[in-house]
GUGU-400374 format. One record per residue (C-alpha): residue in one letter; x, y, z. Coordinates in steps of 0.25 Angstrom, whole numbers, padded with zeros to 4 digits, always signed. Layout:
N
AXYZ...
// end
This chain:
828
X+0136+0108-0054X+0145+0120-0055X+0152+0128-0044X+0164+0137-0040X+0177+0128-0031X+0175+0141-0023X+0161+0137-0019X+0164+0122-0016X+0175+0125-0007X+0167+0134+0001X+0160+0121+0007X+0173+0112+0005X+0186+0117+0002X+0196+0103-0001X+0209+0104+0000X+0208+0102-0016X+0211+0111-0028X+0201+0112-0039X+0206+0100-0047X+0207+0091-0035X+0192+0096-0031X+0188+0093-0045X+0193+0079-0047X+0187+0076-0033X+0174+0080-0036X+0175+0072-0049X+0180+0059-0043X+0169+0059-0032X+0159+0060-0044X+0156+0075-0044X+0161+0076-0060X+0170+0091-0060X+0164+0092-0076X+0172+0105-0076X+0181+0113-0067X+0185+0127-0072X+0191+0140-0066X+0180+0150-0064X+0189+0161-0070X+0200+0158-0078X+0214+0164-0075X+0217+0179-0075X+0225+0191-0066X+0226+0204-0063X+0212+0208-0064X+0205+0214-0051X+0193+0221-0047X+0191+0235-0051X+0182+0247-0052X+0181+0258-0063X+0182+0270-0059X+0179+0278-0071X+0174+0275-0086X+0176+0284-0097X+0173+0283-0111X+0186+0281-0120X+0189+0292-0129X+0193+0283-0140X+0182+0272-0140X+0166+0272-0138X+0166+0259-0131X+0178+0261-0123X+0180+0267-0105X+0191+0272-0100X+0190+0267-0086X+0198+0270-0072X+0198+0258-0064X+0201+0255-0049X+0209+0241-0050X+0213+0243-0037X+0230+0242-0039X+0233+0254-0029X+0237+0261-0042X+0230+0272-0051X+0218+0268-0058X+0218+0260-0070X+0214+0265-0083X+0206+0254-0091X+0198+0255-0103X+0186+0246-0106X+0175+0243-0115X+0166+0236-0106X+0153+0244-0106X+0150+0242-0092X+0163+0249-0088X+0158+0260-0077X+0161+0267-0064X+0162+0259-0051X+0160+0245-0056X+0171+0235-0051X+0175+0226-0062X+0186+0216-0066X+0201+0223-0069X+0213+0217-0075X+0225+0224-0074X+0237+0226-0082X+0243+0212-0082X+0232+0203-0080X+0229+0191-0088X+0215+0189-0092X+0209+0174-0096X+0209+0171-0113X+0199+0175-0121X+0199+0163-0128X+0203+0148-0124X+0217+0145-0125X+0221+0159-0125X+0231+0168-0119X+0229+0176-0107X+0226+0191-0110X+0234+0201-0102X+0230+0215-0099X+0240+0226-0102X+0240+0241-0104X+0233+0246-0116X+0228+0255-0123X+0215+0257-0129X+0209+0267-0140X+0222+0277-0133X+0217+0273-0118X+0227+0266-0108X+0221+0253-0102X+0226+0249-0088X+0219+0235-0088X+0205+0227-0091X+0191+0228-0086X+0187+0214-0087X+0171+0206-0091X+0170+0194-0086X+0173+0187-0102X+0187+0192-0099X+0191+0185-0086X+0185+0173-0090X+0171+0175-0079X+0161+0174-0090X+0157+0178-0104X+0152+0192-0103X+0159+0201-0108X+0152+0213-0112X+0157+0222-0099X+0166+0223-0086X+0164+0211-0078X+0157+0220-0067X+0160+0217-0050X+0153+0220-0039X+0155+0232-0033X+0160+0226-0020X+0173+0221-0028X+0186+0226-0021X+0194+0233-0033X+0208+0227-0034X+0204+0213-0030X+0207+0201-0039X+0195+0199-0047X+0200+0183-0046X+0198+0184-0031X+0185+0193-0031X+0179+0183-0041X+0184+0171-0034X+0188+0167-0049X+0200+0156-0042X+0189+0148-0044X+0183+0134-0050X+0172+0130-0056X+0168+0115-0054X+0157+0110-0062X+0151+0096-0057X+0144+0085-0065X+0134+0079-0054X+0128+0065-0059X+0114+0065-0056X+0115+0057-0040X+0125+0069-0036X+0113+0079-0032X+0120+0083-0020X+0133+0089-0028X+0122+0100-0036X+0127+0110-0026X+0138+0115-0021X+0136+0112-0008X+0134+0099-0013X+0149+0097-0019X+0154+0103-0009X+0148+0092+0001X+0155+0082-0009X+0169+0088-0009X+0169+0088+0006X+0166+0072+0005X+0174+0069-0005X+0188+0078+0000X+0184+0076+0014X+0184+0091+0017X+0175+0099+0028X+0161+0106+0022X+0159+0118+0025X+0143+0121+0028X+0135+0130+0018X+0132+0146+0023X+0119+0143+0026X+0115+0153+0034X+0104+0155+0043X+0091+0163+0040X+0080+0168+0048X+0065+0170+0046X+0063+0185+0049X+0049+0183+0043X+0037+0174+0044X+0033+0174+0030X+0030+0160+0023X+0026+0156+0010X+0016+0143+0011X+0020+0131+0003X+0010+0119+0000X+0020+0107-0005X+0008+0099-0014X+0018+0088-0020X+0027+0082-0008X+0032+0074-0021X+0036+0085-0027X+0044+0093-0015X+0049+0086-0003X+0052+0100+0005X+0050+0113+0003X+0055+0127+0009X+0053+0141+0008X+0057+0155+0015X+0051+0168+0012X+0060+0180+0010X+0055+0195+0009X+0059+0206+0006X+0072+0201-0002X+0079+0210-0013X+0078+0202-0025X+0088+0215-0032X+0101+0211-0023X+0114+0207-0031X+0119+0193-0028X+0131+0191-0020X+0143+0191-0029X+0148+0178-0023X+0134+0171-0025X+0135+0175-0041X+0150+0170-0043X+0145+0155-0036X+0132+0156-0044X+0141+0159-0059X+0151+0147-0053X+0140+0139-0054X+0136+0142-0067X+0123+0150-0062X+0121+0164-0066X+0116+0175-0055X+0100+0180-0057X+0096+0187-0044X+0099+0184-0029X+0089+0176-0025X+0091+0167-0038X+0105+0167-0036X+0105+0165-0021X+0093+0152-0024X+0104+0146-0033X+0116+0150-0028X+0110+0139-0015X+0104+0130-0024X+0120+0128-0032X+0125+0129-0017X+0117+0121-0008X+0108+0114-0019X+0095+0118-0015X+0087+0124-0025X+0078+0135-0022X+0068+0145-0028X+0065+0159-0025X+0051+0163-0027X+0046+0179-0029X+0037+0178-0014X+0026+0188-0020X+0024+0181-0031X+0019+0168-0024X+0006+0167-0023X+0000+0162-0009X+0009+0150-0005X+0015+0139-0014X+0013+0126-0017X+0022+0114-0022X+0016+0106-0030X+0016+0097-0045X+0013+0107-0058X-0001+0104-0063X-0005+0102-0078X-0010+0117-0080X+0001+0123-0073X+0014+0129-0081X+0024+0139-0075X+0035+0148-0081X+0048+0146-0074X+0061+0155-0073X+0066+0151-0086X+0053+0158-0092X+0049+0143-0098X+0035+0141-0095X+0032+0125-0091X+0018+0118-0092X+0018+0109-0077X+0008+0098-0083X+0014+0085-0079X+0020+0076-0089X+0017+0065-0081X+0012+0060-0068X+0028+0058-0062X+0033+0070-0070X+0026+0083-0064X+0031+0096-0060X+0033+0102-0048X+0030+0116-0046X+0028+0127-0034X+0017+0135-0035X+0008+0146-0029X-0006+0148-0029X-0005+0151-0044X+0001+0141-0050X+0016+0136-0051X+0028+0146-0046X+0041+0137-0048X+0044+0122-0055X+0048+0115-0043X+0063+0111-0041X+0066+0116-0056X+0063+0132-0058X+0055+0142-0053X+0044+0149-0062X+0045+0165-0066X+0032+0170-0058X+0037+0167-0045X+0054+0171-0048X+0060+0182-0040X+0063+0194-0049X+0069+0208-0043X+0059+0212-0039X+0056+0201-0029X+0054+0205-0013X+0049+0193-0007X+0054+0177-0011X+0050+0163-0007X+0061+0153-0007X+0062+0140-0006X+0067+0128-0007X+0063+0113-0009X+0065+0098-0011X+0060+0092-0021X+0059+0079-0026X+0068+0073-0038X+0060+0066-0044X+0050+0078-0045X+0060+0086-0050X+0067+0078-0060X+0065+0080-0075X+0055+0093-0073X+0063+0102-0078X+0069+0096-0090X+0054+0094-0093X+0054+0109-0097X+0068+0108-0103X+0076+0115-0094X+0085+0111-0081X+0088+0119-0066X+0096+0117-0056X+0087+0117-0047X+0080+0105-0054X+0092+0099-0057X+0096+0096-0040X+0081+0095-0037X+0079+0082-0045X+0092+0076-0040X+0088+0080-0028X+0092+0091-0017X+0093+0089-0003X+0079+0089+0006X+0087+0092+0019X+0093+0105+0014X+0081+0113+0008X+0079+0123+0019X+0093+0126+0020X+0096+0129+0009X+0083+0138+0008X+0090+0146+0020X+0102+0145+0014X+0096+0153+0002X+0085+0161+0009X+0098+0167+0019X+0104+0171+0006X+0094+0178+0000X+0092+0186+0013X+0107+0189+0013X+0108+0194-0003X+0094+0199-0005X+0090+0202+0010X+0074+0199+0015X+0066+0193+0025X+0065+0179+0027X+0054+0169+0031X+0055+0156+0038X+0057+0144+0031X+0046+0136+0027X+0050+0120+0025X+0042+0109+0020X+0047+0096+0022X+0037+0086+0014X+0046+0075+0012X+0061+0073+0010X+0070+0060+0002X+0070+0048+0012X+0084+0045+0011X+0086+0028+0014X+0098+0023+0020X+0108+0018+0011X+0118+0006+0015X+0130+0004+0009X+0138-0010+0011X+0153-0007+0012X+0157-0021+0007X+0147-0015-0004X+0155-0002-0007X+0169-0010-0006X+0165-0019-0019X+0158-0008-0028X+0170+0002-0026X+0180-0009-0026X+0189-0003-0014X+0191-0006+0001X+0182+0003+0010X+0180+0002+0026X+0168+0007+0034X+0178+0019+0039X+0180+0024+0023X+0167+0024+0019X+0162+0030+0032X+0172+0041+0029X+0166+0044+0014X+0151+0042+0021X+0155+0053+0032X+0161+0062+0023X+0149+0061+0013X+0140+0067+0025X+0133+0052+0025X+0124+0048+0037X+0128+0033+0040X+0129+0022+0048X+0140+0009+0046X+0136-0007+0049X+0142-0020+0048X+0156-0023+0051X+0167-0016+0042X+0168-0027+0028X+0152-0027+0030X+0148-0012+0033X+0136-0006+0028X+0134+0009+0029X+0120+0014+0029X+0121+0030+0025X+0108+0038+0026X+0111+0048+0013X+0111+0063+0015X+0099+0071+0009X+0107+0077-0001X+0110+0063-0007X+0101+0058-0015X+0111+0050-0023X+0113+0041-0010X+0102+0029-0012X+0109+0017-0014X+0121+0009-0008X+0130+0011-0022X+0129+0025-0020X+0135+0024-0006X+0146+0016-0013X+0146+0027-0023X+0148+0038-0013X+0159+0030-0005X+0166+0028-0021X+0165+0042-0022X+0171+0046-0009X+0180+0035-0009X+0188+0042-0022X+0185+0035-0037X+0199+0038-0037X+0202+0031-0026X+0196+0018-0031X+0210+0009-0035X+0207+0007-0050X+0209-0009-0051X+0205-0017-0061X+0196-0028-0057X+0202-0042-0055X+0196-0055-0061X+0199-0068-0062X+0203-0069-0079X+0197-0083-0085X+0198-0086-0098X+0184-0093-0100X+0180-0103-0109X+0167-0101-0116X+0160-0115-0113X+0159-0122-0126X+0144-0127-0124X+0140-0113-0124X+0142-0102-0138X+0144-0089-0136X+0134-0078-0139X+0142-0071-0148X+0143-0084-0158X+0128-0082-0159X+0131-0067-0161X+0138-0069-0173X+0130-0081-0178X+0119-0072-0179X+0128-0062-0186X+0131-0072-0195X+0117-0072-0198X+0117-0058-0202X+0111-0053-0187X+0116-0041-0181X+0116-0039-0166X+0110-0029-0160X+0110-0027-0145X+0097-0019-0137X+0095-0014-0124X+0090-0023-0113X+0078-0014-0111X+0067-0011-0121X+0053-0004-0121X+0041-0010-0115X+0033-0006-0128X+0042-0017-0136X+0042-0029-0125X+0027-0027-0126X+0026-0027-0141X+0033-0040-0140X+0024-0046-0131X+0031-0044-0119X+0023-0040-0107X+0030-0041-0094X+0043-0034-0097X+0055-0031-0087X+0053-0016-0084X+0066-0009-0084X+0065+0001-0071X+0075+0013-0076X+0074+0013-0090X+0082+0020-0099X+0074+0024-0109X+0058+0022-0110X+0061+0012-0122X+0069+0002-0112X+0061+0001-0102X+0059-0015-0102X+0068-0026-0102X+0067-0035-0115X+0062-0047-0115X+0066-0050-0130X+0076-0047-0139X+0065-0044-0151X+0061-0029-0145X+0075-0024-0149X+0078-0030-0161X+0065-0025-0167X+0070-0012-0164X+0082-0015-0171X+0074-0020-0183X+0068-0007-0181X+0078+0001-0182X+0086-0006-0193X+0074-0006-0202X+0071+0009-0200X+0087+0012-0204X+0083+0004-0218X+0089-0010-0214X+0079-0021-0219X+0086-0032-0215X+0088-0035-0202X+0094-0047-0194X+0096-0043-0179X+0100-0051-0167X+0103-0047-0152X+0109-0055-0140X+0105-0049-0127X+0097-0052-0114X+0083-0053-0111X+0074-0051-0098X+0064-0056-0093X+0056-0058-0081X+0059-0074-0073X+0058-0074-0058X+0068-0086-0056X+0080-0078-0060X+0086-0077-0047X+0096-0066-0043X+0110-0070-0051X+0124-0062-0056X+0117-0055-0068X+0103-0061-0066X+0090-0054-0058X+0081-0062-0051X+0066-0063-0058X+0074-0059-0072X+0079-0066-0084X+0088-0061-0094X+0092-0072-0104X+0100-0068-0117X+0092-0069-0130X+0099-0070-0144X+0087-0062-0152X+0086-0057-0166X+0078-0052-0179X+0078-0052-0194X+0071-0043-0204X+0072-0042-0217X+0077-0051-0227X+0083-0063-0226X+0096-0062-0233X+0103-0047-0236X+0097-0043-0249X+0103-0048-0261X+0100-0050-0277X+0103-0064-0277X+0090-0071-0269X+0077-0066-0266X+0075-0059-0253X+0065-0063-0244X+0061-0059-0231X+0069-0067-0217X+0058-0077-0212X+0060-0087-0199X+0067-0098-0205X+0079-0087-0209X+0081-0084-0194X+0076-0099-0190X+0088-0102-0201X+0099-0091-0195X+0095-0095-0180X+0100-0109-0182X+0112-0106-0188X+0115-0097-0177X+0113-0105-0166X+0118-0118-0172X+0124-0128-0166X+0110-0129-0159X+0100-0133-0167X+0084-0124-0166X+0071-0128-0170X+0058-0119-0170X+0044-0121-0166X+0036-0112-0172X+0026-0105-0163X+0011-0104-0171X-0003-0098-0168X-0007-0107-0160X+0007-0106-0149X+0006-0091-0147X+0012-0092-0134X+0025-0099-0138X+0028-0086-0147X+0032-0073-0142X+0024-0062-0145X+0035-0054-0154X+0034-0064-0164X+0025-0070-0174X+0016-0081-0168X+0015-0089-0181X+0030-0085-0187X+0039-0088-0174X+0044-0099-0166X+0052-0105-0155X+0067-0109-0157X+0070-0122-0150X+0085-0129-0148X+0084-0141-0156X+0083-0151-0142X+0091-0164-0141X+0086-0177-0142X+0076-0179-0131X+0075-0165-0126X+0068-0154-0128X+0068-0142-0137X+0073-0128-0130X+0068-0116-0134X+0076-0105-0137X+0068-0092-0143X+0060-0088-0154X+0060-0087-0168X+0049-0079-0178X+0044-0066-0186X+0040-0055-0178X+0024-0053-0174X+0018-0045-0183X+0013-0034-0174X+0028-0031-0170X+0031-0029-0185X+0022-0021-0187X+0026-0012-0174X+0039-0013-0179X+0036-0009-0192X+0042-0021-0199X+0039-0025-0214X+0043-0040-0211X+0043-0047-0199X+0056-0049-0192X+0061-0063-0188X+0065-0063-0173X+0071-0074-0164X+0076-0073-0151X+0082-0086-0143X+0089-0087-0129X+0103-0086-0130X+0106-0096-0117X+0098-0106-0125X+0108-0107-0137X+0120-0104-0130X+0123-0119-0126X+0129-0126-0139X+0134-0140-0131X+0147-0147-0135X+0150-0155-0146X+0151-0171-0142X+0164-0177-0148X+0160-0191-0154X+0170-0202-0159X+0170-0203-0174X+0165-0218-0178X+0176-0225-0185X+0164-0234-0192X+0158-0230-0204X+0143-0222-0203X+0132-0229-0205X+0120-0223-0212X+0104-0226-0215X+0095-0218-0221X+0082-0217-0217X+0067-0211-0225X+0056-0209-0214X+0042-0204-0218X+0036-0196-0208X+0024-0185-0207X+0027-0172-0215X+0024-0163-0202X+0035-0171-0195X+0048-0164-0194X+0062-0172-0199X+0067-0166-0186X+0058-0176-0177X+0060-0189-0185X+0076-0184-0185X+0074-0182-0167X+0065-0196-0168X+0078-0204-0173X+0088-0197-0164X+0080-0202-0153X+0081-0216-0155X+0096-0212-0149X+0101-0225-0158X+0116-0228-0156X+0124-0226-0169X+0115-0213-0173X+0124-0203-0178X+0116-0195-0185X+0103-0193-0193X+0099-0184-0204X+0088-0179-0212X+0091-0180-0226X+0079-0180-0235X+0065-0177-0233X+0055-0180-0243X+0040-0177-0245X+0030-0182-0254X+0024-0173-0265X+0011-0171-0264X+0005-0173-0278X+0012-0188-0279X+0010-0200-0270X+0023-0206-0263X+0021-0222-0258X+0028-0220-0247X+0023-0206-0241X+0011-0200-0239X+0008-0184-0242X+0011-0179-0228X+0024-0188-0226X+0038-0186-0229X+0051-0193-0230X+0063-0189-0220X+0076-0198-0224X+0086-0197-0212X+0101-0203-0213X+0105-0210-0199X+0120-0210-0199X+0124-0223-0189X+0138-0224-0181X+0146-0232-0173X+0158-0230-0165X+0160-0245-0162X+0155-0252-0176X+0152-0254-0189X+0136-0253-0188X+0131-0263-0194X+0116-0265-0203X+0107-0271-0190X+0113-0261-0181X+0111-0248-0191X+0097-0255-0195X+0093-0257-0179X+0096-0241-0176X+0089-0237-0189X+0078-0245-0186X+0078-0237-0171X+0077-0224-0178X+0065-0229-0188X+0057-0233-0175X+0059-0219-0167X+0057-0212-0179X+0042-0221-0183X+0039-0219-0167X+0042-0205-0165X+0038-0198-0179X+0030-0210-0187X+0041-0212-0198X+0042-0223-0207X+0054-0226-0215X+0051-0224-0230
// end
């Protein structure tokens, strides 16, 4: 948003210099991006008229002119090369003295003295617009309107004391897009009286009216329209009108293209001026249909076939097919040209979400589009059209019909509330009722106060020029605002310092980190949000949907670690890097409705933290002194124990015939569940999973090999207990070593928990040592072909004795018996 300080402080004129306005502007959120003189320094120059222009007698490209600089003295004799140099025009004179602007940055003033050129005395300068810093053209004599008194300072004719503000809006500050608009803002933020606009009344002194049909009420909200006759489409826009359009950055075209924008940058209305004769019949508002295209102002011609049910194009059209791209441009078989007598104008509201994103669809923005789809205010439509049709009367002259308004439906604008306790602990500052009544009042907001003064609610019904207003935080950030950012104490926040102690039962996540680096892992870490497409493709169907995604590919919450890390597979392989060893520490989500509400926790939601990861590739970095093979399970099985050790993990492997036990990303005959080793008479705890990746992901993926992938849940493995301290015997150790035969489909492991349940006094410790099996071609007499031998060592203590031969034969003899009983050993 551009415009000049001269035009802002028509509406409010604070007791503030430029600077001071700036910074005010930029502390109450509207960004002063830049700020800028309109003309740079210069003096002496003044409004002239030439008198007379002869040709030089020494140059072809060179006038010897008499000019009036009004100085009360003879005429000045100046010669000039500007081929537009001629009889009667008033023009731009700098006298003898005068200091023009630099031609270049960083230089020197230039200063106009008598000369001399080809023989000729020259009394002065006739200057282009390059040279006093108003624009680049330079080609001729910057030429003044004919009304320009002669001697007057071209600085105060031009009204070049003047600044230039340029405003960075964010997207909420709709209502700032005009210069009304700021204007509204300064006066709240300096607390200075508004000035109303110039609207001025207008009469109907005809009956004429156009009829208008308004098809799409989703489309446009209300819409008006005046019929003007008889205008003069040839009349020269007022001069004051063409400096406020160049201040802000617009160029002029005609009046009644001038006069449309110079409201729409004024009020911020937008508006259209349609040829009258050369609509046909009545006009109608309504979506673009698939066959239908039209060739706007710009000359680019665009197809209206929708690109999707919620993404069609509005239009206004005649009888014959589409006149104007609603909200965004018109179109060139309805734009007025010179020789236009008769024009429909109108005006509208339309609704946002109609309008947003149309006109980058074709690849080009307008203002116009630009306010329409943040929105414009409803309640100011025909006013603004007055506003406008009054001007056009005034410059371009005609006969005017009444207006024609069609209100279809308007924004229902809810009551906000706003709890002041609320306000006090998000801005962090003392307020009462009385200050934030003040900054409600001089915002223009409509409200009414309740509850006692430390709990007072405001309930504020926003303005219709605020769409930004929905919510109670944006109350608390319009009171912030008002308040003064840089009235805010900048305190530190206060806090209670405690050193705590880490709890010893407990390791730390990053000791698993850099086991797992140990291992040759590297971390990686993935957005929380992944694509649907992937949660299905590894068997996930009822994923968390993410409402406002921010991007198409993360419009899910994960439910697994595996979906990333097979993109970072992906991406390493496809950047040459064959072997791969991944790992990644974040959370998962996943729907459980006995979550309650909690500090960081949302009811019907869990989000436990998983420790996952992957490896690809070979198994040890490629080298010439052992045969490379590819990694296999018991690798990771291998790494996974050493990482998580002191606790000890066992696998079940999931088969064929247990599907269901298995998730779907990995291999149902090549995976399995990881359980903590349990303690004596408890149960096992499972902890993740642990396999080579389903075939059909690897080939989605593209992968030569199968990838190994685990995944455990970290609040499992966390807990590490405490060492138990334990006297050291002064006695000597006792040992006995025992052979048992048992089944070869028994593992050692369950003969080993057999004996350790016999919970016999004086067991310090018992170890496997030896296992032999039979070889099948030979007979053994003391094993059959499906038996083995497992020799365990029983290592006896006691604190209080020498053990002696009945008591260690009585505790072995115990361990034979649970060992018979529970697993059918005998001792060899």
């Amino acid at each position: 948003m551009q415009f000049s300080e001269s035009w802002l402080r028509q509406y409010v004129n604070p007791k503030l210099s430029s600077e001071e306005l700036g910074r005010a502007l930029t502390m109450a959120g509207l960004e002063v991006e830049d700020q800028h003189p309109l003309a740079p320094p210069f003096t002496n120059v003044v409004v002239a008229e030439i008198l007379s222009a002869e040709q030089h007698p020494d140059a072809d490209r060179l006038r010897v002119c008499r000019v009036n600089a009004g100085t009360g003295r003879e005429n000045l004799q100046i010669v000039c090369g500007a081929p537009n140099a001629r009889v009667g025009i008033k023009i731009p004179c700098a006298l003898v003295g005068a200091e023009l602007p630099p031609s270049e940055a960083g230089g020197k003033p230039f200063q106009i003295k008598v000369g001399k050129l080809r023989g000729v005395e020259s009394n002065g300068m006739l200057c282009s617009g390059r040279e006093l810093g108003l624009g680049e053209d330079h080609a001729g004599i910057y030429e003044l309107p004919n009304d320009a008194p002669v001697g007057k300072d071209i600085r105060d004719y031009l009204h070049l004391d003047d600044s230039i503000f340029t405003i960075k809006l964010t997207p909420n500050k709709a209502d700032c897009l005009s210069v009304w608009g700021v204007a509204r803002e300064v006066s709240a933020i300096t607390n200075t009286p508004l000035s109303k606009p110039p609207l001025k009344p207008i009469t109907s002194s005809i009956q004429d009216q156009l009829p208008v049909k308004i098809e799409a009420p989703d489309l446009c909200g209300r819409f008006a329209g005046r019929v003007i006759k008889g205008v003069n489409a040839k009349a020269k826009t007022p001069q004051w009108i063409i400096e406020r359009l160049k201040s802000a950055g617009q160029r002029s075209i005609s009046p009644l293209v001038d006069l449309s924008n110079y409201v729409m940058l004024e009020m911020g209305q937008p508006s259209h001026v349609f040829d009258l004769d050369r609509i046909q019949g009545g006009l109608q508002v309504r979506w673009g249909k698939s066959d239908e295209s039209l060739t706007l102002l710009n000359d680019q011609t665009v197809e209206l076939s929708p690109s999707a049910t919620d993404f069609r194009i509005g239009v206004i059209a005649d009888h014959q097919g589409p006149l104007s791209l609603a909200g965004v441009m018109g179109g060139s078989s309805s734009a007025v040209s010179d020789a236009t007598q008769n024009i429909y104008v109108e005006a509208a509201f339309w609704w946002p979400q109609a309008i947003q994103g149309r006109a980058r669809r074709f690849n080009f923005t307008t203002d116009a589009g630009h306010r329409f789809e943040r929105g414009v205010d409803p309640h100011a439509t025909a006013t603004c059209l007055d506003y406008l049709c009054a001007l056009i009367v005034e410059v371009c002259g005609g006969q005017v019909g009444p207006l024609h308004d069609q209100v279809i439906s308007l924004p229902e604008r809810k009551p906000v509330a706003m709890r002041l306790a609320r306000a006090v602990k998000v801005i962090g500052i003392p307020l009462s009722v009385e200050q934030v009544s003040t900054i409600f009042k001089r915002l223009g907001f409509v409200f009414q106060v309740s509850g006692s003064a430390s709990d007072a609610i405001f309930t504020i019904e926003p303005p219709s020029y605020r769409f930004d207003i929905e919510i109670e935080a944006d109350l608390i950030e319009e009171v912030a605002r008002l308040y003064g950012f840089e009235n805010i104490p900048d305190l530190p926040p206060t806090a209670r310092l405690e050193i705590k102690l880490a709890p010893e039962a407990e390791r730390s996540i990053h000791t698993l980190r850099h086991r797992l680096a140990q291992e040759a892992y590297q971390e990686v870490i993935n957005f929380g949000f992944t694509d649907s497409q992937i949660e299905m493709a590894l068997g996930v169907t009822q994923s968390i949907e993410v409402l406002n995604p921010i991007a198409n590919q993360f419009n899910v919450m994960r439910s697994n670690l595996w979906g990333g890390l097979l993109q970072n597979l992906r991406s390493n392989l496809n950047r040459g890097i064959n072997r791969v060893r991944l790992f990644e520490v974040g959370r998962v989500f996943e729907r459980n409705p006995q979550i309650q509400d909690g500090p960081g926790v949302l009811a019907g939601f869990e989000q436990p933290r998983h420790i996952g990861g992957l490896a690809y590739g070979f198994a040890q970095p490629e080298q010439w002194g052992s045969a490379q093979r590819n990694t296999d399970y018991f690798d990771v099985k291998g790494e996974l124990e050493r990482v998580l050790y002191p606790l000890t993990v066992m696998t079940t492997a999931v088969d064929s015939k247990t599907p269901q036990n298995c998730p779907k990303a990995l291999h149902p005959g090549r995976s399995a569940v990881i359980y903590l080793h349990p303690k004596v008479g408890q149960q096992p705890i499972a902890i993740g999973f642990l396999g080579e990746l389903h075939p059909a992901l690897q080939q989605r993926y593209e992968l030569t090999f199968a990838p190994i992938l685990f995944e455990i849940d970290w609040d499992l493995v966390k807990s590490i207990g405490l060492p138990t301290p334990k006297e050291i015997s002064k006695f000597p150790v006792v040992q006995r070593d025992l052979a048992l035969v048992v089944k070869q489909s028994l593992p050692a492991q369950s003969v080993l928990d057999a004996m350790l349940g016999a919970k016999q006094n004086w067991v310090q410790k018992i170890e496997l040592f030896d296992e032999f099996r039979p070889n099948p071609d030979s007979k053994s007499a003391t094993l059959a072909a499906d038996e083995k031998s497992l020799a365990f060592r029983v290592s006896l203590v006691s604190e209080l004795e020498t053990l002696q031969d009945a008591q260690v034969d009585s505790i072995v003899a115990a361990l034979l018996s649970r060992a018979e009983k529970e697993c059918g050993a005998r001792l060899r």
